[in-house]
C-alpha positions in Angstrom: -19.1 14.7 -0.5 -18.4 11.6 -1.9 -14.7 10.9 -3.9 -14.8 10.2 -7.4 -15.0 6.6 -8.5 -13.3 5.0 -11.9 -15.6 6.3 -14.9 -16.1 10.2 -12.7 -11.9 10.0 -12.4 -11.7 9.3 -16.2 -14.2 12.4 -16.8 -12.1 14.8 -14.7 -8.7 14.1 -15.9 -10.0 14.5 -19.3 -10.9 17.8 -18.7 -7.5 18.5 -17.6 -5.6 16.8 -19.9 -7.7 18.5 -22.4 -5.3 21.5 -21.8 -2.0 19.5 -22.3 0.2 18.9 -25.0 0.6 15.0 -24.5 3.0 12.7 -26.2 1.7 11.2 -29.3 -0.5 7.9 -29.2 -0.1 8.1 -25.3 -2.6 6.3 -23.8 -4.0 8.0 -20.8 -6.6 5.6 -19.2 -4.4 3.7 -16.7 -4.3 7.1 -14.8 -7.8 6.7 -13.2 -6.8 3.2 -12.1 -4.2 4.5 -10.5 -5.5 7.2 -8.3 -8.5 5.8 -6.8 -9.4 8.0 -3.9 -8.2 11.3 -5.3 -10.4 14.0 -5.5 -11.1 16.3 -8.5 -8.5 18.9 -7.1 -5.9 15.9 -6.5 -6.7 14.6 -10.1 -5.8 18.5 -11.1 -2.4 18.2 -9.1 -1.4 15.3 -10.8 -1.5 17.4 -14.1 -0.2 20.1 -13.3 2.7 18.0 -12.2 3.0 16.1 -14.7 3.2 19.1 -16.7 6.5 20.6 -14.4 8.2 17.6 -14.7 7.9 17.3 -18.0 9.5 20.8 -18.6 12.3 20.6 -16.1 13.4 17.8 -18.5 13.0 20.2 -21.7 10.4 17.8 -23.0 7.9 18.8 -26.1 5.1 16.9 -24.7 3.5 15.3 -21.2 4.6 11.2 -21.2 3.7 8.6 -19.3 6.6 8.9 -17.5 5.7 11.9 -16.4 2.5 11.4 -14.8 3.7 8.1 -13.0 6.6 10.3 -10.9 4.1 13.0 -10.6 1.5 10.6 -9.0 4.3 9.3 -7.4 5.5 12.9 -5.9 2.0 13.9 -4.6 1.2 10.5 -2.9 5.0 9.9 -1.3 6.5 13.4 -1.3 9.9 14.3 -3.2 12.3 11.7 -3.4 15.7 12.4 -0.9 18.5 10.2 -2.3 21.2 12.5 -0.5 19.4 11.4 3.0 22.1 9.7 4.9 21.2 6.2 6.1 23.7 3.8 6.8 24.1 0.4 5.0 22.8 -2.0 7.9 20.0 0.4 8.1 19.6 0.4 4.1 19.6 -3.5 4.5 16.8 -3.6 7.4 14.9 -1.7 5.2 15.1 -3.9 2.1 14.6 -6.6 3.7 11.4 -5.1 5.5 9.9 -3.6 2.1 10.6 -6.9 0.6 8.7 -8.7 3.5 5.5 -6.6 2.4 6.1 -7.4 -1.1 6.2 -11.0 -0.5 3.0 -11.4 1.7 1.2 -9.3 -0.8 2.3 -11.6 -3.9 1.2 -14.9 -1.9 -2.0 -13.4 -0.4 -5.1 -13.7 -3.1 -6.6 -11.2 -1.2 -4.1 -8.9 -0.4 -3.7 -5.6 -3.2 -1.7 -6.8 -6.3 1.8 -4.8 -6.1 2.8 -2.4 -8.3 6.6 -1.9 -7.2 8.8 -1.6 -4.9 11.4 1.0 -3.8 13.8 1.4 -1.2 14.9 5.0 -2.4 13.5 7.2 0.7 10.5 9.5 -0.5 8.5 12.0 1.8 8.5 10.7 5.3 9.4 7.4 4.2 12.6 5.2 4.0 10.8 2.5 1.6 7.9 2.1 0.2 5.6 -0.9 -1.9 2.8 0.3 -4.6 -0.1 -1.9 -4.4 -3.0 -1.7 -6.9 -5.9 -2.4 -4.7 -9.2 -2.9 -5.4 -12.0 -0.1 -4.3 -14.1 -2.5 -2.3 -17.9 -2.0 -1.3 -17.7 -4.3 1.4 -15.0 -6.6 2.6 -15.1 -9.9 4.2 -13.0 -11.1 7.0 -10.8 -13.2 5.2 -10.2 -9.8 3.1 -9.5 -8.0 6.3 -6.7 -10.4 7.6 -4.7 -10.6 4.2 -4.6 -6.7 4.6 -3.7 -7.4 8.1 -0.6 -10.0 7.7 0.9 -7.8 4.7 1.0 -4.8 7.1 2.8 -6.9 9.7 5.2 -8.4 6.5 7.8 -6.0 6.6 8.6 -6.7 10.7 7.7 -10.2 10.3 10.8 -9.9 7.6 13.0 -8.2 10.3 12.5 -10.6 12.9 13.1 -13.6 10.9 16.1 -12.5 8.8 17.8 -10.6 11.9 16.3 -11.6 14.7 15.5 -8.7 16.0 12.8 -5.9 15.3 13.0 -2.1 14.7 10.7 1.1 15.0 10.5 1.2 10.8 7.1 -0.7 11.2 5.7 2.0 13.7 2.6 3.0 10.9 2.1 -0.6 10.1 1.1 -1.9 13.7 -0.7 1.1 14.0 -2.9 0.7 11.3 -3.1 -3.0 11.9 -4.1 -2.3 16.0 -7.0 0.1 14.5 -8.1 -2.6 11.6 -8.6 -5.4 14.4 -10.4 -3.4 16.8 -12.3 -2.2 14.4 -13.0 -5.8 12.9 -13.9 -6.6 16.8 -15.8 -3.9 18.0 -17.1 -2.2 14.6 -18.0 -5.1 12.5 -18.9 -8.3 14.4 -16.1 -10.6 13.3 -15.2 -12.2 16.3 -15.6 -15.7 17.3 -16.4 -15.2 21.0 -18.3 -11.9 20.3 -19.9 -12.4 17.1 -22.3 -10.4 15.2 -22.0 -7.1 18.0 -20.9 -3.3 16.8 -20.1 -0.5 19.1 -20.2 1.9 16.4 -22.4 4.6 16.6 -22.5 7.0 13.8 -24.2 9.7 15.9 -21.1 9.9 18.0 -18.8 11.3 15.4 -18.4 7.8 14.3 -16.6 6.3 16.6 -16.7 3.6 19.5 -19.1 3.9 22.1 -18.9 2.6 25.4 -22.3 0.7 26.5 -20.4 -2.3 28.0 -18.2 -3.2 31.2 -14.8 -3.4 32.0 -15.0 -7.0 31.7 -15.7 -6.6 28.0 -13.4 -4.4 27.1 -11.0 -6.6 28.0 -12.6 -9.1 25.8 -12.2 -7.1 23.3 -8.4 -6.1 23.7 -7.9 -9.7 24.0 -9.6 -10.5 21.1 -8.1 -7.9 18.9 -4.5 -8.9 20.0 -5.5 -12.7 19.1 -6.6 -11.0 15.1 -3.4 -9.2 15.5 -0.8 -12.4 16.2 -3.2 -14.6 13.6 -2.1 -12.0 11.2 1.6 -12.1 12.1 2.0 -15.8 12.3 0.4 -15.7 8.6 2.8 -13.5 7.0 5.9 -15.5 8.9 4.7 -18.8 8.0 4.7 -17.5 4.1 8.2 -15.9 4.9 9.7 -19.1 6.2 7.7 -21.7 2.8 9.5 -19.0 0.9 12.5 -17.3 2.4 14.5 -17.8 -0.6 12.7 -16.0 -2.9 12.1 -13.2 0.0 16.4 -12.9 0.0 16.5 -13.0 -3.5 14.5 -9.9 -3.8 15.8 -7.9 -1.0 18.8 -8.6 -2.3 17.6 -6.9 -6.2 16.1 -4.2 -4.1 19.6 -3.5 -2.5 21.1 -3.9 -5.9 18.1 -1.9 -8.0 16.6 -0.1 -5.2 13.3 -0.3 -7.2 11.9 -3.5 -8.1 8.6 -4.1 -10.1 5.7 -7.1 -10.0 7.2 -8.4 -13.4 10.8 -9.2 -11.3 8.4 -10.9 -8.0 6.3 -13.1 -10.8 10.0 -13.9 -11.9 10.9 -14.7 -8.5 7.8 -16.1 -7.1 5.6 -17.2 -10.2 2.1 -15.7 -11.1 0.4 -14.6 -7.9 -2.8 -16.5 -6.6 -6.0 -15.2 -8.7 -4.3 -13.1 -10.7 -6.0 -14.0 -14.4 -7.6 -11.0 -14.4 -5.1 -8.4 -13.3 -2.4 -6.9 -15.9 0.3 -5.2 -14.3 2.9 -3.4 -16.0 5.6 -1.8 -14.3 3.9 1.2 -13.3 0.9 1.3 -15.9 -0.7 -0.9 -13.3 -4.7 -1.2 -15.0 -6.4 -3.6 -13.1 -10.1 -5.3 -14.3 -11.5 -4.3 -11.8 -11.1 -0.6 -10.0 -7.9 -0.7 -7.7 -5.5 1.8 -6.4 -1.9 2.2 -6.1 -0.8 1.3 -2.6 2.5 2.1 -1.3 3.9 -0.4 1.2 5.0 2.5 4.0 5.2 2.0 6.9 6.9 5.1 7.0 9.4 4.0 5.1 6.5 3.0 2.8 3.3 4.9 1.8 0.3 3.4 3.3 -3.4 4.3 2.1 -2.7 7.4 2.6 -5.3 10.2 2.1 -5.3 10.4 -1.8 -6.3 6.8 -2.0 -2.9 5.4 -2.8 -3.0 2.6 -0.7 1.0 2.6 0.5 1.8 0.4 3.2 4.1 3.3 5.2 6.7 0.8 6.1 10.0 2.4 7.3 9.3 5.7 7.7 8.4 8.8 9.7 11.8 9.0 11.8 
């Protein structure tokens, strides 16, 4: 069964807000741009949420507020600010989440951001909310901006500290699976163009109707996608490592940052005329979703459609 898109999330939540007592004038429709991918029972949790949170802070009515940390609490998990993590490690991390961040500003093609938090949530030590938008197909081009703000946060790592950690463990995983899957699935590849080993009557999965030889081909050719994408987010690190510091630095200082303080930093972000984002009310033109950056530290697209890049995160 197919997920709810934009106008079907907008009929579901109003039946559910239908049954709250909402803050007056609130206006409810940047909720279904934010949860692309939820389904009606997600869509439900969100609510009911909302609801809690609202009473645990003796409130009269459901605010905006409300739902934002409720979407927030169902796509990341609770937030653990008494989790123990030492300050090199709390600088690693900034500086990774604000490596995501970064890419993701400079890449037209890459989800807008929503925020940024180093505050750990769920699974994750950090995480970047992205607004992306729910594509019908996607191009290559497409494919390796998603691909080089995955690989942002260690690209971050390895140029401010010279080293790398095991915070971007979901990211290269997700980014290995996206370029074999751009190889083997979807044709993109210069040296073998235009063939799929997809088979949908296998469970959906790769199917094996070639050699050895090729296989190798194909690993090769998925590790060559792989270091394109890394050398693209380092090369936009390096053309613009001080505004990279500057906002690691507000995240160590914040420890949640928002688009408005990256246009600050970095200026208006490539093809952005028709995106308004508003710390947290994020409602984009066309239908996106809120993606956190987590690698583990960050939420990636998880299941619910939040696109989170996990960044630093299941330890």
């Amino acid at each position: 069964m197919e997920l709810p898109d934009l106008k079907e999330r907008q009929a579901i939540f109003a039946v559910y807000l239908a049954k709250l007592k909402l803050q007056e004038g609130l206006n409810t429709d940047f909720l279904s741009g934010l949860t692309p991918g939820f389904s009606g029972a997600d869509i439900a949790n969100v609510c009911n949420e909302a609801a809690l949170i609202a009473a645990r802070h003796n409130k009269k009515a459901v605010e905006k507020q409300d739902f934002l940390d409720a979407i927030d609490r169902i796509v990341g998990g609770l937030e653990r600010k008494n989790k123990i993590i030492t300050d090199k490690e709390k600088r690693t991390i900034a500086y990774h989440e604000a490596g995501h961040a970064t890419v993701s500003w400079m890449l037209e093609h890459a989800n807008p951001l929503i925020k940024v938090t180093i505050i750990p949530r769920g699974q994750a030590l950090g995480a970047a909310w992205y607004n992306p938008e729910e594509r019908q197909i996607i191009t290559r081009e497409q494919l390796m901006h998603e691909m080089a703000t995955l690989l942002g946060g260690r690209a971050s790592e390895k140029l401010n500290f010279g080293e790398v950690s095991t915070g971007a463990l979901n990211d290269l995983e997700r980014c290995t699976r996206q370029a074999y899957a751009m190889i083997a699935y979807y044709g993109m590849s210069d040296n073998l163009p235009n063939l799929s080993y997809f088979d949908s009557g296998y469970n959906d999965r790769i199917t094996k109707p070639y050699s050895e030889r090729r296989a190798e081909e194909i690993d090769r050719e998925a590790s060559a996608l792989v270091a394109k994408a890394f050398d693209m987010a380092t090369e936009i690190l390096e053309r613009h490592r001080d505004g990279l510091t500057e906002l690691a630095e507000l995240l160590l200082s914040k420890e949640v940052v928002f688009a408005e303080d990256l246009e600050r930093i970095f200026g208006k972000r490539p093809g952005s005329e028709n995106t308004v984002v508003d710390s947290g009310e994020t409602v984009v033109s066309a239908e996106e979703q809120p993606s956190q950056s987590n690698d583990d530290n960050s939420v990636a697209s998880s299941g619910n459609g939040v696109s989170e890049v996990p960044d630093y995160a299941r330890h």
